[in-house]
GUGU-266195 format. One record per residue: residue in three letters; x, y, z of N, C-alpha, C in turn. Coordinates in steps of 0.05 Angstrom, whole numbers, always signed. Each point is the difference from the previous one (the first is absolute). Layout:
ALA|X|Y|Z|X|Y|Z|X|Y|Z
...
END
This chain:
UNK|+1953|+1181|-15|-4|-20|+20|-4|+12|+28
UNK|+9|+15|+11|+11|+16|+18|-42|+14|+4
UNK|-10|+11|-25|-25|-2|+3|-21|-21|+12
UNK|+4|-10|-11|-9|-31|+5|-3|-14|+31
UNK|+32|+5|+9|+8|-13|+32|-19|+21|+23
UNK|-2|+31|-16|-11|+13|+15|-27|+6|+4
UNK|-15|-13|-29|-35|-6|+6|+6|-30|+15
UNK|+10|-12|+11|-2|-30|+10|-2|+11|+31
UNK|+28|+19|+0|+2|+0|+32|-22|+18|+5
UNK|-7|+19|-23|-29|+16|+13|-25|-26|+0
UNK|-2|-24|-14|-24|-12|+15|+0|-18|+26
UNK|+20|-5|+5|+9|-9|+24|-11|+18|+17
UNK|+9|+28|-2|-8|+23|+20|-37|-3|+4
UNK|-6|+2|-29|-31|+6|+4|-8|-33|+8
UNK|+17|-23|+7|-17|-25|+18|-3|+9|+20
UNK|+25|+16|+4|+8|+1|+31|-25|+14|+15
UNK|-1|+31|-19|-24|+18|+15|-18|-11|-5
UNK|-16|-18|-12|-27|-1|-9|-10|-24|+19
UNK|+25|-19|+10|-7|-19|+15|-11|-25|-19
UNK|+9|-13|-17|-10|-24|-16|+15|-16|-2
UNK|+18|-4|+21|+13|-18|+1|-15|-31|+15
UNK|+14|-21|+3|-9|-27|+2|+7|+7|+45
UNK|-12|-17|+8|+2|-9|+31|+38|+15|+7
UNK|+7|-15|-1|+30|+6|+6|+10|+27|-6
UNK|-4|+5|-29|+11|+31|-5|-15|+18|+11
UNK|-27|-4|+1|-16|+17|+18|-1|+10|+27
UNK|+14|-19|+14|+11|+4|+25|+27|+15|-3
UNK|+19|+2|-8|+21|+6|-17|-10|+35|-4
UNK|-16|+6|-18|-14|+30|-15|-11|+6|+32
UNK|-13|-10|+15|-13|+21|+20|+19|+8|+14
UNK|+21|-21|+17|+17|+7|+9|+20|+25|-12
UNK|-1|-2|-23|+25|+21|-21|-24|+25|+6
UNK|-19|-8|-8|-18|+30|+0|-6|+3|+16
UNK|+5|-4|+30|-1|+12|+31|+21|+16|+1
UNK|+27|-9|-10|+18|+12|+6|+12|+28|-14
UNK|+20|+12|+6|+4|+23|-20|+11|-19|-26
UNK|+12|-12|+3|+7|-8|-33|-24|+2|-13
UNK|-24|-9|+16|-24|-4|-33|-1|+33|-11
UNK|+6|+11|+22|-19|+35|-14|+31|+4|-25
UNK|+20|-15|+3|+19|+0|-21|+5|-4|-29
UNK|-19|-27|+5|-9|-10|-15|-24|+10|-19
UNK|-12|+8|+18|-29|+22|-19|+15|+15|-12
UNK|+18|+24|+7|+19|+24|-13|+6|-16|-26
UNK|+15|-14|+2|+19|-16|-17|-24|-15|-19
UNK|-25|-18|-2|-20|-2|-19|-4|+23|-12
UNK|-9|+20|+17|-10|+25|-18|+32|+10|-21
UNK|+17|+4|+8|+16|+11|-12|+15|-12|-25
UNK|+2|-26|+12|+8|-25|-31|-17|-1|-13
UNK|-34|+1|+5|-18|+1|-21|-3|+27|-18
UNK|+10|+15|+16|+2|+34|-23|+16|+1|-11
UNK|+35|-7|+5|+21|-5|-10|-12|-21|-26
UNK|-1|-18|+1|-7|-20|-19|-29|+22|-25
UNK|-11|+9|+20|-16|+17|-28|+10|+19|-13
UNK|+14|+19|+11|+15|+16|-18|+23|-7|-17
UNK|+9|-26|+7|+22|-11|-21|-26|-13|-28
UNK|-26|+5|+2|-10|-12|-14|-3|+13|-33
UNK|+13|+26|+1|-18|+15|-13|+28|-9|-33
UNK|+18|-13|+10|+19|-18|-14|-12|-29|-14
UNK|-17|-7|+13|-3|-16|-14|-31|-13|-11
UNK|-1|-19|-9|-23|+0|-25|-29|+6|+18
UNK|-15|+14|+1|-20|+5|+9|-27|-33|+6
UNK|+3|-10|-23|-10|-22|+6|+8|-22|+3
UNK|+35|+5|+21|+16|-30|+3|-14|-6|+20
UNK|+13|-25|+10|+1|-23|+20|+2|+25|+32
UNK|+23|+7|-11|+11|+22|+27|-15|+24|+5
UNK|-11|+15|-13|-16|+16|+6|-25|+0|+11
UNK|-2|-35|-5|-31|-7|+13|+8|-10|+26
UNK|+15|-21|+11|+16|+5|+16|-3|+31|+21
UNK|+9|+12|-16|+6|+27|+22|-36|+12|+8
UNK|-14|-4|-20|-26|+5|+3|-13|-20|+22
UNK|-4|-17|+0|-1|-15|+17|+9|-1|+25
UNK|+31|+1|+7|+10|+3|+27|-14|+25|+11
UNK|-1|+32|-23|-8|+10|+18|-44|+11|+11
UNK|+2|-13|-23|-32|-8|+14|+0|-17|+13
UNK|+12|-20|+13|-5|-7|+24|+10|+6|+28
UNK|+16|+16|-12|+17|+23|+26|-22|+16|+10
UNK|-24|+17|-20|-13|+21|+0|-33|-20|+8
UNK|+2|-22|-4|-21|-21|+14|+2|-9|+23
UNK|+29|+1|+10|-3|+0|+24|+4|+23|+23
UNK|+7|+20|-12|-5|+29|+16|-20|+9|-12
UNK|-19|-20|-2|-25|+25|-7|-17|+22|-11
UNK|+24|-6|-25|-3|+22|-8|-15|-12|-37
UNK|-28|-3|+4|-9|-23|-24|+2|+15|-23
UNK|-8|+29|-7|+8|+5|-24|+14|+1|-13
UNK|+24|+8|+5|+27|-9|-3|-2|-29|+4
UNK|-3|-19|+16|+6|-29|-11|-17|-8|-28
UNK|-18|+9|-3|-32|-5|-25|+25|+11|-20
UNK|+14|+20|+0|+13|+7|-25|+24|-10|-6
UNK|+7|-15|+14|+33|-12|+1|-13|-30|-14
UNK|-10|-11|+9|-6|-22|+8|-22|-10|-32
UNK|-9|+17|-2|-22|-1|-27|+20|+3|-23
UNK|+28|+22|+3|+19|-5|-24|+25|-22|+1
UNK|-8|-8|+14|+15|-24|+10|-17|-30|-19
UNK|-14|+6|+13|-27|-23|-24|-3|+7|-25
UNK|+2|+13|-10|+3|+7|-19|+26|-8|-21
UNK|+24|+4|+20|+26|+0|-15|+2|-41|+7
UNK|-13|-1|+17|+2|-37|+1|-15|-13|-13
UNK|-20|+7|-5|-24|-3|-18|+4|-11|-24
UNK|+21|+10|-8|+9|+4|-25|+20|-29|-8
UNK|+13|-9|+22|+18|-24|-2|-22|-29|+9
UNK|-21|+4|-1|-16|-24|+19|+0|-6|+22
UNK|-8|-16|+6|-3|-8|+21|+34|-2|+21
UNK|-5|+3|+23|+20|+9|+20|+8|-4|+32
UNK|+11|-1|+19|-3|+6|+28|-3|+23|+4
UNK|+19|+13|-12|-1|+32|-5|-27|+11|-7
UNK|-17|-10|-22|-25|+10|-7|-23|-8|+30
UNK|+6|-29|-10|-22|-9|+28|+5|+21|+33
UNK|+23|+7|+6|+1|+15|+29|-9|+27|-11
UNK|+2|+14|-19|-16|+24|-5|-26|-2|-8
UNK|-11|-22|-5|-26|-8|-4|-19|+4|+32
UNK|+20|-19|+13|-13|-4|+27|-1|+24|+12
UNK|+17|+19|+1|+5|+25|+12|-22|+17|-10
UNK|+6|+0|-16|-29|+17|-13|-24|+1|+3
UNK|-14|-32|+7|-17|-11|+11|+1|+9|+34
UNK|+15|-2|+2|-5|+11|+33|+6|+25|+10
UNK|+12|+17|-24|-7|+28|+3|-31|+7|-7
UNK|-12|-15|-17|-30|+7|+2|-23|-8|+27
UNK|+15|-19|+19|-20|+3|+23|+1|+11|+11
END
């Protein structure tokens, strides 16, 4: 579980940096990411999203949670720019969702992927 709470609070993180939040929270995220807390907050995405992958290698390769972790961190690496690394996170992420049908989870790595190609 303890897995679990920590891919949640890592997508929180990646609303925060990516900015997709609604009117209100968005005001909320610029303000946090003016300040030093946001550059805290980036550390702490990047680091709960690696933490969360190396606890992966425990469990089923094509669970729920592993795609999860694929996911958070292709969009970590989608939003620093860094697209090959997101194209490869993000493509085994679709893959491992792919597999359960249809999703939110599938649909936001759908979209992502789509807008890593423009």
């Amino acid at each position: 579980m303890a897995d679990w709470y920590r891919l949640n609070l890592c997508e929180i993180y990646l609303q925060i940096i990516s900015g997709n939040e609604k009117t209100a929270a968005r005001d909320f995220t610029e303000e946090l990411a003016n300040s030093s807390e946001g550059s805290l907050h980036r550390v702490c995405a990047h680091s709960r999203a690696n933490e969360a992958r190396s606890r992966e290698r425990q469990l089923d390769p094509s669970g729920q949670q592993v795609g999860s972790t694929h996911k958070a961190l292709g969009l970590l690496y989608k939003v620093k720019k860094k697209h090959a690394l997101a194209l490869e996170h993000l493509t085994e992420a679709k893959r491992i969702f792919s597999q359960y049908g249809p999703s939110p989870a599938l649909t936001r790595v759908e979209t992502a992927l789509v807008e890593l190609q423009k």
